[in-house]
C-alpha positions in Angstrom: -5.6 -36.0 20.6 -5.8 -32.7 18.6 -5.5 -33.2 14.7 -6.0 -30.6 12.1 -7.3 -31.1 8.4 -4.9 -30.7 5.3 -6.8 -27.8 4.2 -6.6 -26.0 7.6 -2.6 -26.4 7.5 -2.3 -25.3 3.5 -4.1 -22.1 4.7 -2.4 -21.2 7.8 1.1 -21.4 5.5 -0.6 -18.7 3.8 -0.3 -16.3 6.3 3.2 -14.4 6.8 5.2 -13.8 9.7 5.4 -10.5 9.5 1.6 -9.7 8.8 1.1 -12.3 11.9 3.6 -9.9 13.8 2.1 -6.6 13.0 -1.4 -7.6 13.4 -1.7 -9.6 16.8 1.8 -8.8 18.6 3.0 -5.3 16.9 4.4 -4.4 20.4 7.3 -7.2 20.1 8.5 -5.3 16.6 11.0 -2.2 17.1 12.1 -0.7 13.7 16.3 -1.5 12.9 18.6 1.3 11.3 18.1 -0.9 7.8 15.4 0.0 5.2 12.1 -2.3 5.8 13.9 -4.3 8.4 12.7 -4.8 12.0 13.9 -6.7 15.0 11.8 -8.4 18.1 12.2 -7.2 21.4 12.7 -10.3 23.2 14.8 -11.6 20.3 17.5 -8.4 19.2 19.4 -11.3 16.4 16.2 -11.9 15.0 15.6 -9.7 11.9 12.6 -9.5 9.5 11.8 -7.8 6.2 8.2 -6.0 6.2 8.4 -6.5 2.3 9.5 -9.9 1.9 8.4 -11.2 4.7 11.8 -13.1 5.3 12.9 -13.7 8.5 16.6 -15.0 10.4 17.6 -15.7 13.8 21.2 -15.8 13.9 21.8 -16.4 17.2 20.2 -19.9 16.2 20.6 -19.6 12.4 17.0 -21.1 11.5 14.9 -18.1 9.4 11.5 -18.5 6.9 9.0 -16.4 5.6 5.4 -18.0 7.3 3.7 -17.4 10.3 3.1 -21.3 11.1 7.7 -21.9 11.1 7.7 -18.5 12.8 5.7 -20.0 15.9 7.1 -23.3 16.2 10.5 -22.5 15.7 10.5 -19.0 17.4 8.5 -19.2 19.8 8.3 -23.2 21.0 4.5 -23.9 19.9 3.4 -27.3 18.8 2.8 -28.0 15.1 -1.1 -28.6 15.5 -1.4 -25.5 18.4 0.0 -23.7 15.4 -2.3 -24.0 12.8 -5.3 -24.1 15.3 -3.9 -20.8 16.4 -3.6 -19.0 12.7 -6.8 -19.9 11.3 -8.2 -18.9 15.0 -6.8 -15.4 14.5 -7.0 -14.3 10.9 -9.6 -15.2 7.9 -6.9 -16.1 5.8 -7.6 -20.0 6.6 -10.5 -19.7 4.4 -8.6 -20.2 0.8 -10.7 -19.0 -1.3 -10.5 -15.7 -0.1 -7.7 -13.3 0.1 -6.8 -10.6 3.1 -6.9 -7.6 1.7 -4.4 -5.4 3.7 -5.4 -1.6 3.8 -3.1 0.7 1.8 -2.1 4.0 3.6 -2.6 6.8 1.5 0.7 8.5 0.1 1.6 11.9 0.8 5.2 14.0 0.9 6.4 15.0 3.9 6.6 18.9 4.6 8.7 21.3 2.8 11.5 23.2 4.5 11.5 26.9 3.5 14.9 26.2 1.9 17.3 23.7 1.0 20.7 25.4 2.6 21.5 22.1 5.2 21.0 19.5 2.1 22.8 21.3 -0.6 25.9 21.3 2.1 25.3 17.8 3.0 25.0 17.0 -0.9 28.3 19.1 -1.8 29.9 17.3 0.8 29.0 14.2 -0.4 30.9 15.2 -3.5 27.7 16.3 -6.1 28.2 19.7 -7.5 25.5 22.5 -7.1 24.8 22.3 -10.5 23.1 19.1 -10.3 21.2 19.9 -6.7 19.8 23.1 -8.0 18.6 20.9 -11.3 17.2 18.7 -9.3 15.3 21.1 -7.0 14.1 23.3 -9.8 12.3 19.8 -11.2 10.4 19.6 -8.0 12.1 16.6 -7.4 14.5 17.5 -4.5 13.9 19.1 -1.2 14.6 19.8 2.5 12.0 18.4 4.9 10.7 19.3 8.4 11.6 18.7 11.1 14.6 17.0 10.3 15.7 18.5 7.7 16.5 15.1 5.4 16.9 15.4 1.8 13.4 14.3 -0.4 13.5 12.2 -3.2 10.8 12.8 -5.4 9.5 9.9 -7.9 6.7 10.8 -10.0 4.2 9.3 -12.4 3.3 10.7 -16.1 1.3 13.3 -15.1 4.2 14.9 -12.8 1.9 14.0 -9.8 4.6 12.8 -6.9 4.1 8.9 -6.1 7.2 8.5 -4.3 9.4 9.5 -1.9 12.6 8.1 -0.4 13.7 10.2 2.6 17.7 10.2 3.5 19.1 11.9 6.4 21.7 14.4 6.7 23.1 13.7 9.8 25.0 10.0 10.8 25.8 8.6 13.7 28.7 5.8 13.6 28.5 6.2 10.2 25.2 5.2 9.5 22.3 8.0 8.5 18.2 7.3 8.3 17.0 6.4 5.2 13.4 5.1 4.7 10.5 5.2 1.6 7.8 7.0 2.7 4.5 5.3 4.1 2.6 4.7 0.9 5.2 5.1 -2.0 5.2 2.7 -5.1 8.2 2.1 -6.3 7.3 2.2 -10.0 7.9 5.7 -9.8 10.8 5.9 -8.4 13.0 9.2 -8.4 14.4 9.9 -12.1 16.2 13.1 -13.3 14.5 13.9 -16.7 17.2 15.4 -19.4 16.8 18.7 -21.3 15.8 17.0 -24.4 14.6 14.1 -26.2 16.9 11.0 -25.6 16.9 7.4 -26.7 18.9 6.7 -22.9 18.4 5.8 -19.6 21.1 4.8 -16.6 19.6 3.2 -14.4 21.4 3.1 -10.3 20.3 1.3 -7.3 20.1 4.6 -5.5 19.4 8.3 -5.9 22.5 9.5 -4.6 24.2 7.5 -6.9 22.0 9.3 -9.8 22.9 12.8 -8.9 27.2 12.0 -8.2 27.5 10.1 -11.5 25.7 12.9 -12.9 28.4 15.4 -10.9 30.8 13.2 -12.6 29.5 13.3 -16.2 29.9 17.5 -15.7 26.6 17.8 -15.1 25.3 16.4 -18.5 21.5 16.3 -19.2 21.5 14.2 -22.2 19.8 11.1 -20.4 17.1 10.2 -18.3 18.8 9.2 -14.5 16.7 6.8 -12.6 16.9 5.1 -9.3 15.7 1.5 -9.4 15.4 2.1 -5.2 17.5 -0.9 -4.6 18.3 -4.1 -6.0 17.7 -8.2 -4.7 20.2 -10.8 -5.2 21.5 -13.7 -3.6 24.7 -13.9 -1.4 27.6 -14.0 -3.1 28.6 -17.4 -1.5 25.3 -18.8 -2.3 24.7 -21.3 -4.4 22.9 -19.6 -7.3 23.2 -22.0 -10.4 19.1 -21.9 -9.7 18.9 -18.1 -8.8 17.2 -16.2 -11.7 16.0 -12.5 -12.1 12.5 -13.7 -10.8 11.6 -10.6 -12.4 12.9 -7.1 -13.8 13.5 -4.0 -11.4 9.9 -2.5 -11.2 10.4 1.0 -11.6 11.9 0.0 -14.9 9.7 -1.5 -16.4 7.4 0.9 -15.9 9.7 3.2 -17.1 10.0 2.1 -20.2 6.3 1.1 -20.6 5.5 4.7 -20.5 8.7 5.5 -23.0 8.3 4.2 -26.2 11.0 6.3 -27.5 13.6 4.6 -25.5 16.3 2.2 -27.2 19.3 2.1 -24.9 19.5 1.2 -21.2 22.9 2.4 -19.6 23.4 -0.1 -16.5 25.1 1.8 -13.6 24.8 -0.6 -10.5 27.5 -0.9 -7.7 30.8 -2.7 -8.8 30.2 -5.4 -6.4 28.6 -8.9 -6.3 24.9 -7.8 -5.7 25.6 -5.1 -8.4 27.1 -7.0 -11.3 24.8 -9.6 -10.6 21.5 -7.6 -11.0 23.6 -6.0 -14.2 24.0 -9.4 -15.8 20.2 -10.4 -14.9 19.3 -7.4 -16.6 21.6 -7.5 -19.5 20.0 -11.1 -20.1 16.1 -9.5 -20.0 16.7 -6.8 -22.0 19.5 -7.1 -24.9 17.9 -8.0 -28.1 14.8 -5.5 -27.4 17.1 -2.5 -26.3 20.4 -1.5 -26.8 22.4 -2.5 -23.0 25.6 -0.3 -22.4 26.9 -1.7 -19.0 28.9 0.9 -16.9 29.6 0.4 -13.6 31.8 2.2 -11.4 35.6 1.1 -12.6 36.7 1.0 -8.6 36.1 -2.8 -7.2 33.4 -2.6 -4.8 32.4 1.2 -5.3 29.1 2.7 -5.8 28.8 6.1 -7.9 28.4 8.0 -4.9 31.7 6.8 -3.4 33.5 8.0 -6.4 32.3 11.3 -6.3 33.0 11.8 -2.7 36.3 10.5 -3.0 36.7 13.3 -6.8 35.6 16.1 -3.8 38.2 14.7 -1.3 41.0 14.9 -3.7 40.2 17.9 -5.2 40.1 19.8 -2.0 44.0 18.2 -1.0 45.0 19.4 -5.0 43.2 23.0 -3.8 45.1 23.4 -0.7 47.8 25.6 -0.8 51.2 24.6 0.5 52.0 25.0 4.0 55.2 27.1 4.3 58.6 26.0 5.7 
C-alpha cells in the first residue's frame, strides 16, 4: 500500500496550482478577457488567477489555491498519487529550499508615431484634451504598435519607466483588452505628477479613472493622481467580520515612502462595495499618520470614469441644436 511521509505532504502543499499548471501542462491554460485570469481547455468554468494563484470551478463550485486540491479534486487523482506526483515533478518538496521563478525582464511596448486613435478614444471616453496632452508631454501616455492601445506609464524616482498597463481602444460586446505588461511592478504604478509642490495625493483603482476625475476637476494640477492598478476585497455577501486589509495598496506605500512631503491622502475608489471597502481599510491604516479626505464618486455604483463619460454625453445632447419643426 503506498503511504507518503508528513513532510513529503507539507511540501507538496507548497506548490501552487497555477505554477503546477504553467510548468508541466501550460497547453491546458488559454488566457480569459479578465486581467491575470486564465481558464483550462478541457474545463471553460474553471478560472484561475496567475497572481493569486486562486482557483474556482463553478460548474462544480469547489476552488483553492494548491497544486495537491487542484489534482484530486480537478482532475480525480488519489490523495497519496498526488503528493508522490508533486515532489516527483518540482524541487519544491525539499522545504528548506525555495523555487525561485525567473523574472522576465520589463520593457515598454513600441511607440506609435502619434497618439491621434487614443486621444479620440480618450475624448470619447469623456477626458478633455487638456489632460491627454499633459499626460503625453510627461512621457507617461502613448499609442502603441500594432494595435494601437493606450500606454500607461508608471515610473520609479529616477523617471526610469517600471510599469506599464496596456488598455485597448477598440471593444467588442462591450469588453476592451486590458493587461500589465510582462514584467511590470506595480509599486510604480502610473501617477500624474502636479505642477508644483503639494501636500496631496488621490489615489483610484485605475488610470482612466485618474485622467476623467482630473477632466472633471478642470484639469487642475495641484495633486499628485495615482493609480493603485486595482484593488482586493471580499464579496460583498461574504462574511467579512474576519476580512482585514491584509495589507496596504503597494504602489502606495511606495508612494509615500519616497514622499516625505506628503500629509493628505484623497481616497477616490469606485462608489461600490469593493470600492468603499478598500476606502474604509485604508482610512483605518492611514488616519492618524496622514490627513484622509474620502471622495468617492457621489453616483451609487459609479467609477470616475463613468462620470465623465456620462459629463461628455450630456454635454453633447445640451450642444445639439434644435431640430426644426
Amino acid at each position: 500500500m503506498p503511504w507518503v511521509t508528513e513532510e513529503e505532504i507539507q511540501a507538496a502543499k507548497n506548490m501552487t496550482a497555477y505554477e503546477y499548471l504553467r510548468t508541466h501542462q501550460a497547453q491546458r491554460l488559454q488566457k480569459t478577457r479578465t486581467r491575470n485570469e486564465w481558464q483550462l481547455t478541457d474545463h471553460d468554468s474553471f478560472k484561475i488567477n496567475e497572481l493569486s494563484s486562486k482557483w474556482h470551478w463553478k460548474s462544480r463550485d469547489i476552488g483553492g489555491v494548491s497544486a495537491l486540491r487542484f489534482l484530486i479534486e480537478v482532475d480525480g487523482m488519489k490523495f497519496t498519487d498526488a503528493v508522490k506526483l508533486l515532489c516527483e515533478e518540482s524541487p519544491s518538496f525539499i522545504p528548506t529550499q525555495a523555487v525561485e521563478r525567473k523574472k522576465l525582464p520589463f520593457k515598454l511596448p513600441e511607440r506609435y508615431c502619434n497618439c491621434r486613435r487614443i486621444r479620440a478614444y480618450l475624448n470619447h471616453r469623456g477626458i478633455s484634451d487638456e489632460v491627454i496632452t499633459y499626460c503625453i508631454s510627461h512621457e507617461i501616455l502613448y499609442e502603441s504598435v500594432p494595435y494601437h492601445n493606450a500606454v500607461f506609464v508608471g515610473k520609479d524616482e529616477s523617471r526610469k519607466a517600471r510599469y506599464a498597463f496596456l488598455r485597448g481602444i477598440y471593444e467588442k460586446n462591450g469588453k476592451g483588452f486590458k493587461m500589465e505588461q510582462t514584467g511590470s511592478e506595480k509599486k510604480y504604478s502610473f501617477c500624474i505628477p502636479p505642477e508644483r509642490e503639494t501636500k496631496r495625493v488621490a489615489v483610484y483603482e485605475a488610470c482612466i479613472d485618474a485622467l476623467a476625475h482630473m477632466t472633471l476637476e478642470e484639469g487642475n494640477r495641484d495633486k499628485y493622481r495615482l493609480s493603485l492598478g486595482g484593488i482586493a476585497a471580499p464579496k460583498e455577501n461574504a462574511q467579512i467580520q474576519s476580512e482585514r486589509f491584509k495589507k496596504p495598496p503597494d504602489a502606495l506605500e511606495e508612494f509615500l515612502k519616497n514622499h516625505p512631503e506628503i500629509k493628505e491622502i484623497e481616497i477616490c475608489t469606485d462608489n461600490d462595495f469593493a470600492g468603499r471597502w478598500a476606502k474604509e481599510q485604508m482610512k483605518k491604516h492611514y488616519e492618524g499618520t496622514y490627513q484622509i479626505i474620502c471622495n468617492l464618486p457621489e453616483k451609487e455604483g459609479a467609477d470616475y470614469a463613468d462620470l465623465a463619460k456620462e459629463k461628455k454625453q450630456a454635454n453633447k445632447c445640451r450642444d445639439r441644436p434644435l431640430e426644426r419643426r
